[in-house]
PyMOL commands that place a pseudoatom at each C-alpha (Angstrom):
pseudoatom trace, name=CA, resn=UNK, resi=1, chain=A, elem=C, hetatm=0, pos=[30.087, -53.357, 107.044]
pseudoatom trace, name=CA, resn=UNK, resi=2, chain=A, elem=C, hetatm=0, pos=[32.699, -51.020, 105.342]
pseudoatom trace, name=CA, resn=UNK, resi=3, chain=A, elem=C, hetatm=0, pos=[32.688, -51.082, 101.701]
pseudoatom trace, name=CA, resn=UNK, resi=4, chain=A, elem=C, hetatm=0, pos=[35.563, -49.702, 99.013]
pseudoatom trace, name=CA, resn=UNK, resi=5, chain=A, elem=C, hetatm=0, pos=[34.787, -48.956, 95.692]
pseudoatom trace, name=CA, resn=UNK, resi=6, chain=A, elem=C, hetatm=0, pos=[37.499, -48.690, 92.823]
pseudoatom trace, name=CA, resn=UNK, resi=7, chain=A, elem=C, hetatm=0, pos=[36.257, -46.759, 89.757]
pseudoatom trace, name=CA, resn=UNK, resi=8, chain=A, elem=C, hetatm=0, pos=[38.859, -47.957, 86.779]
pseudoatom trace, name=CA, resn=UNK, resi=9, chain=A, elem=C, hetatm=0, pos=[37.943, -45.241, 84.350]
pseudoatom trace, name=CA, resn=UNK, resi=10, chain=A, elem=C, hetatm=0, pos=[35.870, -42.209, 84.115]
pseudoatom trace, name=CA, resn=UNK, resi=11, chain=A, elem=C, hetatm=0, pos=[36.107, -40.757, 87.660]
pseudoatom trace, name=CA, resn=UNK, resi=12, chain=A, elem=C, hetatm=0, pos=[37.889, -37.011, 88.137]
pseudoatom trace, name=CA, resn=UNK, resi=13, chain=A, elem=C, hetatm=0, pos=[38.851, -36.536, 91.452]
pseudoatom trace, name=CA, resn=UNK, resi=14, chain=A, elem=C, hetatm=0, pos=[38.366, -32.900, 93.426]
pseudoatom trace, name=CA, resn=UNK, resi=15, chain=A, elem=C, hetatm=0, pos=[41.409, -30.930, 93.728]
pseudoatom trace, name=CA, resn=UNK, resi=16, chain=A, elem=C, hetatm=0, pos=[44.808, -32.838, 95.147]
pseudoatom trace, name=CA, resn=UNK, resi=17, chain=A, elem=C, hetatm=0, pos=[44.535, -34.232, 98.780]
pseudoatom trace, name=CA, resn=UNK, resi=18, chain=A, elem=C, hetatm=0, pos=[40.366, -32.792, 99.317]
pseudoatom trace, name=CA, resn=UNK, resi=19, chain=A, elem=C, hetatm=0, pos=[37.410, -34.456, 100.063]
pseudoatom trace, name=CA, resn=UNK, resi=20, chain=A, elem=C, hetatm=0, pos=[34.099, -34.179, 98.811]
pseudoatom trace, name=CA, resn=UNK, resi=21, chain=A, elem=C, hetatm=0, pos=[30.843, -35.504, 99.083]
pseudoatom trace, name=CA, resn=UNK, resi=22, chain=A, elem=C, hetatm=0, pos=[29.595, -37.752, 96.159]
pseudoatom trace, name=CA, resn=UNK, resi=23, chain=A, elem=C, hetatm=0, pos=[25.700, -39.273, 96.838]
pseudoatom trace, name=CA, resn=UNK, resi=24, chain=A, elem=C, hetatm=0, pos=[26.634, -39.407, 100.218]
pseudoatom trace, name=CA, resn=UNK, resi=25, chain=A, elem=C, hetatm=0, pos=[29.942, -41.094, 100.250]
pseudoatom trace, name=CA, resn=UNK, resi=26, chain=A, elem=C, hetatm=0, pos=[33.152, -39.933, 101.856]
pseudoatom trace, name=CA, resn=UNK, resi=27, chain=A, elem=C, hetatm=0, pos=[35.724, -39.415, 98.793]
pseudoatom trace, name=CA, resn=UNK, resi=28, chain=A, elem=C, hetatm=0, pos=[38.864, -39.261, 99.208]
pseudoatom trace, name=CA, resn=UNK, resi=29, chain=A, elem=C, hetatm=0, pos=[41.850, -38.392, 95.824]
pseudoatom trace, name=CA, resn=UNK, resi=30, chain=A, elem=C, hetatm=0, pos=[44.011, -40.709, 95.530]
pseudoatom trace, name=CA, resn=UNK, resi=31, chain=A, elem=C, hetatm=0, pos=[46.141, -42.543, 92.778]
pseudoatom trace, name=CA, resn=UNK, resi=32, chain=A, elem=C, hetatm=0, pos=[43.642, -45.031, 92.393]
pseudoatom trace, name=CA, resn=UNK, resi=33, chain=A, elem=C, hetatm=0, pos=[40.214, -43.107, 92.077]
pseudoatom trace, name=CA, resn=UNK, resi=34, chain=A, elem=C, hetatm=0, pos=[38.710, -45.107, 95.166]
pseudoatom trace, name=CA, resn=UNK, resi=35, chain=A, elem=C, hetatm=0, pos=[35.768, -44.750, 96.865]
pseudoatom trace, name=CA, resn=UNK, resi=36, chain=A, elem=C, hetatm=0, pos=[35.207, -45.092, 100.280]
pseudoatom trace, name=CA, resn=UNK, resi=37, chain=A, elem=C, hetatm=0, pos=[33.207, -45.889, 102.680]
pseudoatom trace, name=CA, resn=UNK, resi=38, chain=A, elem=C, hetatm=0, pos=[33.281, -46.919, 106.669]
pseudoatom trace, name=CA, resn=UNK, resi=39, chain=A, elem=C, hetatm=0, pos=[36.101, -49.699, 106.605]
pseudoatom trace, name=CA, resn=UNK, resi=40, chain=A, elem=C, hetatm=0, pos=[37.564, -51.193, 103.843]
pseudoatom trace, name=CA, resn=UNK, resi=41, chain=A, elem=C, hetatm=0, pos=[35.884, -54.190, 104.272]
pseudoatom trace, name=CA, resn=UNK, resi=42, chain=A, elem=C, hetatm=0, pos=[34.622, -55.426, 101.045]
pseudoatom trace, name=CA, resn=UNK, resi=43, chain=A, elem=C, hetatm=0, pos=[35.007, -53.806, 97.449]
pseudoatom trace, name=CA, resn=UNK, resi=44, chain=A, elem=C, hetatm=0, pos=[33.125, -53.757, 94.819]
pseudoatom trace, name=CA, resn=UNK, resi=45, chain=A, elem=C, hetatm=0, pos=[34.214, -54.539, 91.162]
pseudoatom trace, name=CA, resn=UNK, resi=46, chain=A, elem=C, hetatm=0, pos=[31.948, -52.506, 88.618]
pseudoatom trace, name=CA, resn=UNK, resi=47, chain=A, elem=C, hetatm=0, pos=[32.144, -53.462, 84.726]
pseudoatom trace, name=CA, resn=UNK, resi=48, chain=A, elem=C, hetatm=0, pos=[30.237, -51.631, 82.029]
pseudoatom trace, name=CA, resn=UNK, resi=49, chain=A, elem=C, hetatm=0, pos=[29.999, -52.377, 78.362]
pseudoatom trace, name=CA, resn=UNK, resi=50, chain=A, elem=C, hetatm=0, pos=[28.117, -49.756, 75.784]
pseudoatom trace, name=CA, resn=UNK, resi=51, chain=A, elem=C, hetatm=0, pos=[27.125, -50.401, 72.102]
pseudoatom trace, name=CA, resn=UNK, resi=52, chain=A, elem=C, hetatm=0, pos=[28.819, -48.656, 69.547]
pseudoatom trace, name=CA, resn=UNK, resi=53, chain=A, elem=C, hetatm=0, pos=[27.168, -49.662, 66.524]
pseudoatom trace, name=CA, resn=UNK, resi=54, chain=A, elem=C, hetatm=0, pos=[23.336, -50.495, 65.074]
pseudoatom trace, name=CA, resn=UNK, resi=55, chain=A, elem=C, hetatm=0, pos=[21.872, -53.921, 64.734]
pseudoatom trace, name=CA, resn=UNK, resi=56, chain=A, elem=C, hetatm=0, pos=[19.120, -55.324, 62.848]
pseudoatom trace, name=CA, resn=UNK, resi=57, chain=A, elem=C, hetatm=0, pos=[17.467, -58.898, 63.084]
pseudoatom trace, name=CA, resn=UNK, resi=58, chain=A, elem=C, hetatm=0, pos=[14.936, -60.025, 61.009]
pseudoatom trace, name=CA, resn=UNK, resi=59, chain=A, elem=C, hetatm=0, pos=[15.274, -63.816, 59.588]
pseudoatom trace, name=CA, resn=UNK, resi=60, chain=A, elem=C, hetatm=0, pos=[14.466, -66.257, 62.876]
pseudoatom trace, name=CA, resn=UNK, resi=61, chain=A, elem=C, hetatm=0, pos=[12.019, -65.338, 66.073]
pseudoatom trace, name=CA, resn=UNK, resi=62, chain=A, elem=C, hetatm=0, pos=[15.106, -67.163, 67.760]
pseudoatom trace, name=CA, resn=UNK, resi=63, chain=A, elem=C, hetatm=0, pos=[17.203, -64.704, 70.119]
pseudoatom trace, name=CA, resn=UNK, resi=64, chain=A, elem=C, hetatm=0, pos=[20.455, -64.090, 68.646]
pseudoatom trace, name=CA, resn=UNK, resi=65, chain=A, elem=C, hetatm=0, pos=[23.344, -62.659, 71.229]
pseudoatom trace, name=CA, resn=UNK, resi=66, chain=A, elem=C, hetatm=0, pos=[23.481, -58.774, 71.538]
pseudoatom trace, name=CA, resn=UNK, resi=67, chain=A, elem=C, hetatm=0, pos=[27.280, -58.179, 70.588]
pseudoatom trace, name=CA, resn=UNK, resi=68, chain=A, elem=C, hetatm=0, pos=[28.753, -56.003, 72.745]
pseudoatom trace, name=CA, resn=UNK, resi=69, chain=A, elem=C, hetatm=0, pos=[26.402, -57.051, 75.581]
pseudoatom trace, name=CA, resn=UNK, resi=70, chain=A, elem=C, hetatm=0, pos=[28.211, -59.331, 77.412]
pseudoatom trace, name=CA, resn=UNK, resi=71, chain=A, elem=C, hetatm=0, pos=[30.188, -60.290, 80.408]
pseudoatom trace, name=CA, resn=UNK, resi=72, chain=A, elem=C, hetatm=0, pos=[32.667, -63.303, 81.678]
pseudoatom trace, name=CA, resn=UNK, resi=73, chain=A, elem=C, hetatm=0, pos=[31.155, -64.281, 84.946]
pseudoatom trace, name=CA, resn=UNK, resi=74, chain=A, elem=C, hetatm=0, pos=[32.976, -66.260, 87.376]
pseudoatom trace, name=CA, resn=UNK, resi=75, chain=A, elem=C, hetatm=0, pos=[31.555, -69.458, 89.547]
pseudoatom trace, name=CA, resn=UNK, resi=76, chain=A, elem=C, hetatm=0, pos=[33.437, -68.143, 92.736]
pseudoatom trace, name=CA, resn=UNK, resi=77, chain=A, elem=C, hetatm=0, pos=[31.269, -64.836, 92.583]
pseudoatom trace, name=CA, resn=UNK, resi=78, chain=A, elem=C, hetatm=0, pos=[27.927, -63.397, 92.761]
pseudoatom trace, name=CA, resn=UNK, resi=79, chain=A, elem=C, hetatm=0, pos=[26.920, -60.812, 90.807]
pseudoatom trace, name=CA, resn=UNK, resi=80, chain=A, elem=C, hetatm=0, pos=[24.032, -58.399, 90.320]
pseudoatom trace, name=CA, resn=UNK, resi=81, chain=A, elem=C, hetatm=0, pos=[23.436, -57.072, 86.520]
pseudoatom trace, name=CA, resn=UNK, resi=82, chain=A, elem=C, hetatm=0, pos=[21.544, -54.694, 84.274]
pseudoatom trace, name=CA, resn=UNK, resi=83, chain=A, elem=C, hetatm=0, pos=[20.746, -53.797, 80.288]
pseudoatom trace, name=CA, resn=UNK, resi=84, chain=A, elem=C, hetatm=0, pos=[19.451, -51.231, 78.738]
pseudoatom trace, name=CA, resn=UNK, resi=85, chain=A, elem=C, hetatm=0, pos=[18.542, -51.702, 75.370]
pseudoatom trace, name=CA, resn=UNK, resi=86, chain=A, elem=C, hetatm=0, pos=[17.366, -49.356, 72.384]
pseudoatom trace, name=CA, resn=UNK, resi=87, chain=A, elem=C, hetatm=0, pos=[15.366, -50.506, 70.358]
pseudoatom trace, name=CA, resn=UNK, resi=88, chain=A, elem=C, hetatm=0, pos=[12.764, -50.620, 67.410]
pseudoatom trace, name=CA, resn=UNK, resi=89, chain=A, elem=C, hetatm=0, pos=[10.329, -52.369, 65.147]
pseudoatom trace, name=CA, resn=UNK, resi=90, chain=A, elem=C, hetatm=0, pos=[9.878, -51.518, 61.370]
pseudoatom trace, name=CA, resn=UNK, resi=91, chain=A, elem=C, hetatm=0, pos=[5.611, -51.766, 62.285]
pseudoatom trace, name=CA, resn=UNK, resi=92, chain=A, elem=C, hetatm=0, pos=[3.791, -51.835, 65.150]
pseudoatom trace, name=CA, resn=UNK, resi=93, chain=A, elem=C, hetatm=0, pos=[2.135, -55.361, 64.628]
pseudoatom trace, name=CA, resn=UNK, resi=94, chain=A, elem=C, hetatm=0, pos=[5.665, -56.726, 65.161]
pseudoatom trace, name=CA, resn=UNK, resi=95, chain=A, elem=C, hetatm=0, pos=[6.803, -56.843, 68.885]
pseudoatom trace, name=CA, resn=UNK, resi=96, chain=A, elem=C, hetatm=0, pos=[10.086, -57.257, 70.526]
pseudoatom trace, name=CA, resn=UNK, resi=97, chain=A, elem=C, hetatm=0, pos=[11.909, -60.338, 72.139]
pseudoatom trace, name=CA, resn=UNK, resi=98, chain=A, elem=C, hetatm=0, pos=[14.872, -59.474, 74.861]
pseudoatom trace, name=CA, resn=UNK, resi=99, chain=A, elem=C, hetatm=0, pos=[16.477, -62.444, 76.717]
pseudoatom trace, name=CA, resn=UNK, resi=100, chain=A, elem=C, hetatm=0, pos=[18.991, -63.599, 78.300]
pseudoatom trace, name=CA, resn=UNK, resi=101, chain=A, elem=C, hetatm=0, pos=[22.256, -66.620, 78.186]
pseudoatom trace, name=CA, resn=UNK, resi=102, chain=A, elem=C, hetatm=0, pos=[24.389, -67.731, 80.940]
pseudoatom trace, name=CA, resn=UNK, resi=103, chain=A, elem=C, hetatm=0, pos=[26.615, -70.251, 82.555]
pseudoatom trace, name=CA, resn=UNK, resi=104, chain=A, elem=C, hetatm=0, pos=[24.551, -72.917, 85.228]
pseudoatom trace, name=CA, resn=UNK, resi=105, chain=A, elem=C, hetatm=0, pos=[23.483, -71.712, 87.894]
pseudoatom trace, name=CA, resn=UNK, resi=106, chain=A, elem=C, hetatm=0, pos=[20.902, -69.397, 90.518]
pseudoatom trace, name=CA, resn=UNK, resi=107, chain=A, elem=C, hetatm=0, pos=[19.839, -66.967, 87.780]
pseudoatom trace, name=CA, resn=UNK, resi=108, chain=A, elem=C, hetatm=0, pos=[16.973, -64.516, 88.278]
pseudoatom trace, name=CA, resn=UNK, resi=109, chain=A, elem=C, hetatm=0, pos=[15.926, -61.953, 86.349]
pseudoatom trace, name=CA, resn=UNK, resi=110, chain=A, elem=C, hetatm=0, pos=[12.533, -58.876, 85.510]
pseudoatom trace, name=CA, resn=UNK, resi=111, chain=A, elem=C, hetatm=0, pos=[12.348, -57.989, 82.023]
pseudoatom trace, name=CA, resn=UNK, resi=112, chain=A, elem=C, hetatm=0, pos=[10.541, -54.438, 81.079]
pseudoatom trace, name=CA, resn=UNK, resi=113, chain=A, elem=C, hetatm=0, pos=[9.352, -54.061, 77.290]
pseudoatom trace, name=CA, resn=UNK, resi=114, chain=A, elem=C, hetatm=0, pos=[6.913, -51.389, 76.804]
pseudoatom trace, name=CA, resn=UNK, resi=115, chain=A, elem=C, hetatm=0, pos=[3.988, -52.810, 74.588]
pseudoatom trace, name=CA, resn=UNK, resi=116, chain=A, elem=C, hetatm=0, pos=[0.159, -51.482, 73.325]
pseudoatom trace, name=CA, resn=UNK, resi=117, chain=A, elem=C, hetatm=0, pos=[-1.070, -49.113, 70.840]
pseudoatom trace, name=CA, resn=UNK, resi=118, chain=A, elem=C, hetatm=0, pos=[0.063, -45.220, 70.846]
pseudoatom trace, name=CA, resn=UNK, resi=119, chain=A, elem=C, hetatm=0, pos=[-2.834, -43.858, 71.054]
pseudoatom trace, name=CA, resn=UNK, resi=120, chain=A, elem=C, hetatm=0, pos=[-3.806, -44.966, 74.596]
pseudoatom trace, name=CA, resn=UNK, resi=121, chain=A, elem=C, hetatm=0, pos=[-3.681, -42.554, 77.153]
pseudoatom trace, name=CA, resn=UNK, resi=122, chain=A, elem=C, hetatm=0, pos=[-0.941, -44.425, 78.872]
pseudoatom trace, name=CA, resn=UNK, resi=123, chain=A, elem=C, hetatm=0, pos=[1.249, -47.289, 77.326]
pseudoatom trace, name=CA, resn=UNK, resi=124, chain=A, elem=C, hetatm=0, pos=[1.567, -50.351, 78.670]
pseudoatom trace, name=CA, resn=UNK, resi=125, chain=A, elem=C, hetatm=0, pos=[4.104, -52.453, 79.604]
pseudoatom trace, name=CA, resn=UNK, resi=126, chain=A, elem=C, hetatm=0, pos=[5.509, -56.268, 79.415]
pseudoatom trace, name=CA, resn=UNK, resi=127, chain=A, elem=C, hetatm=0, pos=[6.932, -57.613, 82.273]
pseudoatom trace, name=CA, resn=UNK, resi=128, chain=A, elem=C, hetatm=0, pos=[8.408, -61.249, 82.592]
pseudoatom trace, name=CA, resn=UNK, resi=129, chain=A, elem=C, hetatm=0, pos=[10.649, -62.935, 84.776]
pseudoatom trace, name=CA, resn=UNK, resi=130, chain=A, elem=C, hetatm=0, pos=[13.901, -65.129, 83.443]
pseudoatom trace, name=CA, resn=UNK, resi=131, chain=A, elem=C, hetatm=0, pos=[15.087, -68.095, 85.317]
pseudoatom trace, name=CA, resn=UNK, resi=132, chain=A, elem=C, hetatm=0, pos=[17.314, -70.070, 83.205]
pseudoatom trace, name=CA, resn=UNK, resi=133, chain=A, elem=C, hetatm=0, pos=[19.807, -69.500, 80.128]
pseudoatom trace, name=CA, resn=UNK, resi=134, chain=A, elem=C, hetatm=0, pos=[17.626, -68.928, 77.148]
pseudoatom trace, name=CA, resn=UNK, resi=135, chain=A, elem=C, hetatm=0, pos=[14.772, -67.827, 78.631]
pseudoatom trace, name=CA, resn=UNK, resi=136, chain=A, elem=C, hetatm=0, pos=[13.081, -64.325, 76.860]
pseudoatom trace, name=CA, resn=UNK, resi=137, chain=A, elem=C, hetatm=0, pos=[10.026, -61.814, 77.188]
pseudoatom trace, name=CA, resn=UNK, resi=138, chain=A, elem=C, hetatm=0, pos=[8.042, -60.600, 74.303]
pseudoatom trace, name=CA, resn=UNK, resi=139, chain=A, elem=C, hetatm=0, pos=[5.617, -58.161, 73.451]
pseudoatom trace, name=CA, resn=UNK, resi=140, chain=A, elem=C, hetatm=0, pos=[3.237, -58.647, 70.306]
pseudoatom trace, name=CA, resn=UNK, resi=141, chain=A, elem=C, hetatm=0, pos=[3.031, -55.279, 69.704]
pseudoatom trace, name=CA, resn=UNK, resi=142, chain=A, elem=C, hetatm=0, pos=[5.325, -52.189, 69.683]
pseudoatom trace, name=CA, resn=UNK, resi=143, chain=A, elem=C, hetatm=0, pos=[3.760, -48.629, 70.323]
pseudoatom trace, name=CA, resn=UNK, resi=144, chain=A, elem=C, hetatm=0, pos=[5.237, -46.603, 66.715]
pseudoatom trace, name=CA, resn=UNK, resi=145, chain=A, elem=C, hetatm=0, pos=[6.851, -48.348, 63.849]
pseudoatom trace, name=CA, resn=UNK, resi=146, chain=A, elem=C, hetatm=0, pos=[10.196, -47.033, 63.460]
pseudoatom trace, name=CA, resn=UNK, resi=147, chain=A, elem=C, hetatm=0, pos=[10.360, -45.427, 66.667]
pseudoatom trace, name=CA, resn=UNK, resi=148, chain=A, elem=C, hetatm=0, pos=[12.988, -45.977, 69.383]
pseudoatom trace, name=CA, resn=UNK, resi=149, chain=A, elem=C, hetatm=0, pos=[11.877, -47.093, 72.789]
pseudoatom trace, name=CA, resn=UNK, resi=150, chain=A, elem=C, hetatm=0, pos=[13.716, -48.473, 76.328]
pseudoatom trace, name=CA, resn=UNK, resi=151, chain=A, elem=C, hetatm=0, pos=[13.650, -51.504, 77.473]
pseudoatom trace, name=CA, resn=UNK, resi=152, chain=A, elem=C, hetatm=0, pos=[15.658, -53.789, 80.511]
pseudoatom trace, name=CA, resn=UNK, resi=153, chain=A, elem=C, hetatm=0, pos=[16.668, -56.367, 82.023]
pseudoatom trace, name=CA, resn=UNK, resi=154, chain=A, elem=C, hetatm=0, pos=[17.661, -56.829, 85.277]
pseudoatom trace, name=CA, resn=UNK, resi=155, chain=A, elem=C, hetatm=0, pos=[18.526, -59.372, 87.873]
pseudoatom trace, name=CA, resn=UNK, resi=156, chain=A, elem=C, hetatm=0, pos=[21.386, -61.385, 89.821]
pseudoatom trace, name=CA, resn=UNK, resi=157, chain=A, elem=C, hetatm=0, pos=[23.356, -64.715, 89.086]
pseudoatom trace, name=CA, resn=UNK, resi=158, chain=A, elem=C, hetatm=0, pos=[25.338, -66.732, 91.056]
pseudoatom trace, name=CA, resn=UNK, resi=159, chain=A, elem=C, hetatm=0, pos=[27.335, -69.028, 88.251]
pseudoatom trace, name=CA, resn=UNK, resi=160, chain=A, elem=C, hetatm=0, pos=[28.417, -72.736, 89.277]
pseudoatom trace, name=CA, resn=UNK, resi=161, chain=A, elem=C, hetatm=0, pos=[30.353, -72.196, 86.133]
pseudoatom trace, name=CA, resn=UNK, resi=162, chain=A, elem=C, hetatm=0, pos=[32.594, -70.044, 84.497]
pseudoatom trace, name=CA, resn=UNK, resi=163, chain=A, elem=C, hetatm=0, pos=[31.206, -68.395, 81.633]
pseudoatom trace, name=CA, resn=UNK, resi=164, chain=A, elem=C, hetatm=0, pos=[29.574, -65.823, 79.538]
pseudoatom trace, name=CA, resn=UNK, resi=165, chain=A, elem=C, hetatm=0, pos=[26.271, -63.619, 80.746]
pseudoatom trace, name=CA, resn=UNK, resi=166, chain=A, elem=C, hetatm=0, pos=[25.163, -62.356, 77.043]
pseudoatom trace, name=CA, resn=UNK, resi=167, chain=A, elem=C, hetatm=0, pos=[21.819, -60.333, 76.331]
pseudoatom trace, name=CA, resn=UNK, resi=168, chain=A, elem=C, hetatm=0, pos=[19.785, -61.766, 73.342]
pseudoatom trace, name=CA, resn=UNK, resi=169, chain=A, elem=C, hetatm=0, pos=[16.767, -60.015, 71.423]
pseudoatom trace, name=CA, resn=UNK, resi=170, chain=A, elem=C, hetatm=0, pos=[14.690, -61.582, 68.652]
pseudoatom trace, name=CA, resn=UNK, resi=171, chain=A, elem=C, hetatm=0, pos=[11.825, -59.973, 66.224]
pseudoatom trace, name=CA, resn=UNK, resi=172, chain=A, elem=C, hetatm=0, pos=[8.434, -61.576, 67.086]
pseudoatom trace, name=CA, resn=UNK, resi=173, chain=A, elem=C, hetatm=0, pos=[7.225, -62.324, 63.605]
pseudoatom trace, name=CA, resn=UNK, resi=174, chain=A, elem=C, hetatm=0, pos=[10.129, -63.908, 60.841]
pseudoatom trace, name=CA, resn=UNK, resi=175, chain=A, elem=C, hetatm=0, pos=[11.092, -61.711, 58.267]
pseudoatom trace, name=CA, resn=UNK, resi=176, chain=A, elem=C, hetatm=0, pos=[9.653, -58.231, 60.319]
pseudoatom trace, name=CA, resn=UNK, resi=177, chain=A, elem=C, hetatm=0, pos=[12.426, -56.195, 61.255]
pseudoatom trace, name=CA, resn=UNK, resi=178, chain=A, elem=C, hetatm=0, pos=[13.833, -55.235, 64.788]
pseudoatom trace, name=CA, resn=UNK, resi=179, chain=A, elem=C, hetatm=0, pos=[16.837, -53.518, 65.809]
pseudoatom trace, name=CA, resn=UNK, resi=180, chain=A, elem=C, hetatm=0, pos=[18.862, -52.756, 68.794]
pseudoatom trace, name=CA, resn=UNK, resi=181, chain=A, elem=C, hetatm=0, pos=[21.003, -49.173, 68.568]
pseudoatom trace, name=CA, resn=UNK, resi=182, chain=A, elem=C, hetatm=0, pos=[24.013, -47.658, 70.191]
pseudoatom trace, name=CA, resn=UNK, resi=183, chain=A, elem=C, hetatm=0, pos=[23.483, -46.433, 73.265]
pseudoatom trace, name=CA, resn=UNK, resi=184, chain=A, elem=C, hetatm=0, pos=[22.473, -49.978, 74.424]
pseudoatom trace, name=CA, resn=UNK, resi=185, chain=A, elem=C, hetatm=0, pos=[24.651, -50.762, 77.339]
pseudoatom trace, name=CA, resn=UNK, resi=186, chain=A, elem=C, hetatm=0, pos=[25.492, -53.472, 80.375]
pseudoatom trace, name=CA, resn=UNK, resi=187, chain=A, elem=C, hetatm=0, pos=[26.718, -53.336, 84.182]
pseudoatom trace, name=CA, resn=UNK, resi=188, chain=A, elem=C, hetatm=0, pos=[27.403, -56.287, 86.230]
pseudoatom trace, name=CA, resn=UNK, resi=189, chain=A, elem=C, hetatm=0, pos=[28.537, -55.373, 89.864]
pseudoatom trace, name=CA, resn=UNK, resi=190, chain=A, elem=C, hetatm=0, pos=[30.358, -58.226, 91.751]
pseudoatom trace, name=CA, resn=UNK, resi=191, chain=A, elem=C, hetatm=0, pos=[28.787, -58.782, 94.797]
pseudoatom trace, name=CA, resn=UNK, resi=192, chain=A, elem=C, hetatm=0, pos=[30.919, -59.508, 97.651]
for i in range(1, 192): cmd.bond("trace and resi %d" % i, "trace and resi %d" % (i + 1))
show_as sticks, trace
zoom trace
């Protein structure tokens, strides 16, 4: 199956009329900065979203929306989706709670926090799987106060709604500091 991909922003094409080689796809310059493969039978709609500012949580253990990190989904589409997020914990004894909202639907996601005590020879990681709007991981532990780590989410929905795909995050212990920094970011590819 022939796929076309249109990048809206952010793509510089080679020289006026020449093709090039980009992971393996045939490129082509044109007006519109597409991407193409074999065909043009399906394309692909990529969104992104980035976080341009610092945010700290530390009054409820209930998530509380990422802002920035969020999408309008639509319940005529599928859709595969990722965040990164930044974060850290003001001490180590306090862990880290990253979740998920969305409209109805098939939703199904992995969640990676990284978890345990520095001074193991490897650090360990949470994993957790999310299922329905809500839904969160959390670790109980984070390896260095004050120190920023990686963690993600990742999955696929198909909405029987319209609505809003937002990440969440949460402290683990009331009134212990967490934040999320910029850098954070979103993608959500329509699948087609």
């Amino acid at each position: 199956m022939g796929v076309s991909v249109t990048h809206t922003k952010g793509l510089v094409a080679p020289d006026s009329g020449a093709e090039d080689k980009i992971y393996g796809v045939d490129y082509t310059s044109t007006s519109s900065h597409a991407i193409t493969g074999m065909g043009n039978a399906a394309t692909l709609e990529i969104s992104s979203v980035r976080l341009t500012s610092s945010f700290i949580f530390s009054t409820t253990t209930s998530t509380f929306p990422i802002t920035g990190l969020a999408f309008t989904v639509s319940n005529t589409l599928f859709y595969q989706f990722e965040y990164g997020v930044m974060y850290a914990s003001v001490i180590s004894t306090t862990g880290f709670r990253l979740g998920l909202t969305a409209p109805a639907g098939v939703l199904s996601a992995g969640v990676w926090i990284p978890s345990g005590v520095a001074a193991a020879a490897t650090l360990a990681e949470i994993r957790g799987n999310i299922s329905t709007t809500g839904d969160s991981v959390m670790t109980t532990t984070t390896p260095v106060a004050g120190t920023k780590y990686f963690a993600k989410i990742e999955g696929i929905i198909a909405p029987t709604a319209n609505g809003t795909l937002q990440a969440t995050y949460a402290t683990e212990i009331a009134g212990s500091s967490v934040s999320t920094f910029a850098g954070s970011y979103g993608t959500l590819t329509q699948i087609v």
